[in-house]
C-alpha positions in Angstrom: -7.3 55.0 -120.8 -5.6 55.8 -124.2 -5.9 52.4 -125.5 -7.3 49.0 -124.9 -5.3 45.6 -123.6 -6.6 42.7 -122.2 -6.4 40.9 -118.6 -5.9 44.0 -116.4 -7.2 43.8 -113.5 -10.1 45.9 -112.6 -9.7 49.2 -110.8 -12.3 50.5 -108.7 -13.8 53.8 -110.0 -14.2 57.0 -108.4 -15.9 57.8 -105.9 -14.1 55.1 -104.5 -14.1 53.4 -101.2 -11.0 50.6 -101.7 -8.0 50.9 -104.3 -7.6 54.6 -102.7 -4.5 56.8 -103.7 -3.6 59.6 -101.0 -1.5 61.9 -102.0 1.5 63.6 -99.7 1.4 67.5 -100.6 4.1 68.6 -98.6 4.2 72.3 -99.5 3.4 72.4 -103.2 2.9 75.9 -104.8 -0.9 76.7 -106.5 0.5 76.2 -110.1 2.6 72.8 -108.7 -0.7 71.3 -107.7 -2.3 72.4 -111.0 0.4 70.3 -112.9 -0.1 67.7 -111.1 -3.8 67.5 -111.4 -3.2 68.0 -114.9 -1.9 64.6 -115.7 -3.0 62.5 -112.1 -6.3 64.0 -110.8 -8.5 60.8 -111.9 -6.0 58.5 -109.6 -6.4 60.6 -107.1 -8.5 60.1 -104.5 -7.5 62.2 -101.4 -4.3 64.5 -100.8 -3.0 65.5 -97.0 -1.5 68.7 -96.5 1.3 67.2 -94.7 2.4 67.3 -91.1 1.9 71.5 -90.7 2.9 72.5 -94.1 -0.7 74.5 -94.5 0.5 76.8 -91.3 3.6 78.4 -93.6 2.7 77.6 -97.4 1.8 80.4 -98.8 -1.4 80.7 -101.1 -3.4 78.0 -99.1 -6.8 79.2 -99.7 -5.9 79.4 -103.3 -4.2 75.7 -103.6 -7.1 74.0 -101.3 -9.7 76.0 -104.0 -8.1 74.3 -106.6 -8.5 70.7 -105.2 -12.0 71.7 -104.5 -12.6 72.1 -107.9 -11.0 69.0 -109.4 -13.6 67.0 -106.3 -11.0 65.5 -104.7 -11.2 66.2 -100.4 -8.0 67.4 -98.9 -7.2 67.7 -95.2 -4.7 68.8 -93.0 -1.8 66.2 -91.9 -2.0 64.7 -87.8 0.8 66.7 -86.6 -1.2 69.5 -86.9 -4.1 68.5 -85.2 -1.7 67.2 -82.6 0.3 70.9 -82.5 -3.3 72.3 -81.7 -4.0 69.9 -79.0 -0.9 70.3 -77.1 -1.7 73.9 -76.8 -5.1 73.2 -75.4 -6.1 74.8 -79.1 -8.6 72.2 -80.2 -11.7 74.2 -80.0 -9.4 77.1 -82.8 -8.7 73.8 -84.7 -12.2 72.8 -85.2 -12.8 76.9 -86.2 -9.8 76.1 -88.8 -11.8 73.2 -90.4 -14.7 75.2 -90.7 -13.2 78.6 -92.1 -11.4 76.4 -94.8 -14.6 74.1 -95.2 -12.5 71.1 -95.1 -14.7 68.2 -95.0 -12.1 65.9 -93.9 -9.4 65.7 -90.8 -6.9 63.4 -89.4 -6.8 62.1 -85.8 -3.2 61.0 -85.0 -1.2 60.7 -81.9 2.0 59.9 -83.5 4.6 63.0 -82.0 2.5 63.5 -78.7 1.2 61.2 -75.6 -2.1 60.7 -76.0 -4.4 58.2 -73.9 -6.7 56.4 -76.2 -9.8 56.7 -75.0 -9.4 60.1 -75.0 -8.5 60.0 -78.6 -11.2 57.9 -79.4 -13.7 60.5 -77.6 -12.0 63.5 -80.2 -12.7 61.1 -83.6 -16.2 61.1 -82.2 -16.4 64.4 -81.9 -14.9 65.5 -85.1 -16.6 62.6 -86.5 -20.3 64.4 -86.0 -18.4 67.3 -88.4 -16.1 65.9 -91.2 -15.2 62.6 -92.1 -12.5 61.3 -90.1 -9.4 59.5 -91.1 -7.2 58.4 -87.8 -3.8 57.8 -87.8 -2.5 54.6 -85.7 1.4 54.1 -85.2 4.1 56.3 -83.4 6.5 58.3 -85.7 9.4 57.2 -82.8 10.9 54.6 -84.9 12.2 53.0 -81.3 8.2 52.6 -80.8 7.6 49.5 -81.7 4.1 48.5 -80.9 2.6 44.6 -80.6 0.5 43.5 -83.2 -2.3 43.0 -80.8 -2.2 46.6 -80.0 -2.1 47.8 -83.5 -5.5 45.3 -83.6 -7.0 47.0 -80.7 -6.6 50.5 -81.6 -7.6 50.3 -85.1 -10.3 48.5 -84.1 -11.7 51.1 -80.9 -10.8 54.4 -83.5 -13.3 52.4 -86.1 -16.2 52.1 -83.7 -15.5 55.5 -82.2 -16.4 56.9 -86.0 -13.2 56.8 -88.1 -13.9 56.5 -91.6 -10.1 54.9 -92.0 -8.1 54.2 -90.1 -4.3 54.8 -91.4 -1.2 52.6 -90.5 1.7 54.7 -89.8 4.9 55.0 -92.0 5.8 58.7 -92.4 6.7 60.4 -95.7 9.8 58.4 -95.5 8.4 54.7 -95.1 10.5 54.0 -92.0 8.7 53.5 -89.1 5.4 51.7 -87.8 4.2 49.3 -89.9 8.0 49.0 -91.3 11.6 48.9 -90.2 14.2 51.3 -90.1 15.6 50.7 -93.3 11.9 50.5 -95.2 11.2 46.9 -94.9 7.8 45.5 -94.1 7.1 44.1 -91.2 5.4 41.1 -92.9 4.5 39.5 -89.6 2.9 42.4 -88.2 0.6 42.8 -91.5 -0.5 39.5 -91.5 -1.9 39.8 -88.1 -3.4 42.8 -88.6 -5.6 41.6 -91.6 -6.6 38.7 -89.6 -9.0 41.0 -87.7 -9.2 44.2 -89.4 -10.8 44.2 -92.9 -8.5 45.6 -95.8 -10.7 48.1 -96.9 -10.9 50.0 -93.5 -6.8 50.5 -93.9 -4.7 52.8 -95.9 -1.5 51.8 -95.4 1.4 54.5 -95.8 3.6 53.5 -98.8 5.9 56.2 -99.9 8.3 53.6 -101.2 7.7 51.8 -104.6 8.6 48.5 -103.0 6.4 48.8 -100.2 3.1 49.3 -102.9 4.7 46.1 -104.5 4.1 44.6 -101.7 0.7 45.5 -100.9 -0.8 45.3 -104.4 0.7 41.8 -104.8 -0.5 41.1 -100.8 -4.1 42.4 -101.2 -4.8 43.5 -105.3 -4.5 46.4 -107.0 -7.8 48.1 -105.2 -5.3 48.1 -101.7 -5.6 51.5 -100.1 -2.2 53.3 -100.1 -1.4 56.7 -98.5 1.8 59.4 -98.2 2.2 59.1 -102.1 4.6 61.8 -103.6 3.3 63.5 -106.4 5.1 62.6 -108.6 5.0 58.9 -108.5 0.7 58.7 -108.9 1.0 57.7 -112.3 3.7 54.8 -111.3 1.8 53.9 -108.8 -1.3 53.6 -111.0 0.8 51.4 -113.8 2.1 49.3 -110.6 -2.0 48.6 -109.5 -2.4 47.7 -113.3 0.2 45.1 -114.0 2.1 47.8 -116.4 6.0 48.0 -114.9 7.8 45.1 -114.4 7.4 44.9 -110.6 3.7 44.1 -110.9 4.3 42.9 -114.6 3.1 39.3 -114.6 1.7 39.3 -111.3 -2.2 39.7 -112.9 -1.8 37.5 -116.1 
């Protein structure tokens, strides 16, 4: 920090396992993610090459190099482990992960029809290779799924090895775990975090008013995912109690 003030609250350090910031890299060029590093690599904690950007952007070797270097793991988005399964491609997908070395990958279901157990038995595979993060939630925003089935899934992918499991939202905040228009669905939250502990969750908040929510729901060590790049720093000053959202909410 540049300088010192009193009653902040206090932020988790990395390596971190709660108050994690995943970042949304939708396509950025080599000297993009350098900028951003520049000013927000110590907020970050993980970044997902988004849905199948990393089949067309150009340079990937060179841009996933560079988050190497700054120790911060970055994985390829759910769609395209989904694109690969649909093809009956999943054994090239797990050559993928190893030619690129990535250490972490995402398990979603959210574009394809996928029985669970099934998807349960792929985290485990994948599981006994990289870290997995799974992804719970439909991207259909006229899926709307019970909270007892958001319960029982996050649950099942956390016993079959994920390491998180993530609530679904897309890079637009507007379906799963809210409503069309971006608002929470407050009801379905709550019941969640009646049986599935905080800090196994990253909950996708693109929108500054949904991390409002969150850090003034669970404190600013909440795990929050599909960040754009360029609101880390925001969102960092929103954890701290430093914009007026979040302003007097840790005094």
């Amino acid at each position: 920090m540049n300088f010192t003030l009193s009653k902040l609250p206090e932020r988790t350090a990395k390596p971190r396992e709660e108050g994690l910031t995943m970042v949304m890299d939708k396509g950025l060029s080599v000297r993009e993610a350098e900028d951003m590093l520049s000013v927000s690599e110590p907020y970050i904690d993980l970044i997902k090459l988004g849905f199948g950007t990393a089949f067309v952007t150009p340079n990937i070797e060179k841009k996933i190099a560079v988050y190497k270097t700054a120790g911060i793991p970055c994985y390829f988005g759910g769609t395209l482990f989904e694109a690969f399964l649909i093809r009956g491609q999943i054994d090239d997908y797990l050559r993928l992960l190893e030619k690129y070395k990535m250490e972490y990958a995402e398990v979603s279901d959210g574009s394809i029809e996928l029985d669970h157990d099934e998807k349960c038995a792929y985290i485990n595979r994948l599981s006994k290779h990289v870290t997995v993060l799974s992804e719970v939630g439909s991207k259909d925003e006229n899926k709307m799924l019970a909270p007892y089935k958001w319960i029982e899934l996050m649950k099942k992918e956390i016993e079959a090895g994920s390491y998180k499991v993530i609530a679904e939202a897309r890079e637009s905040g507007t379906v799963g775990i809210y409503h069309s228009k971006g608002e929470v669905r407050s009801d379905l939250i709550d019941e969640i975090l009646t049986q599935v502990p905080q800090e196994k969750i990253i909950w996708e908040a693109p929108l500054k008013g949904q991390q409002v929510y969150f850090i003034k729901l669970l404190g600013s060590n909440v795990n929050l995912g599909n960040i754009p790049p360029n609101e880390v720093i925001p969102l960092e000053t929103l954890r701290l109690g430093l914009r007026g959202d979040t302003f007097h909410h840790f005094l």
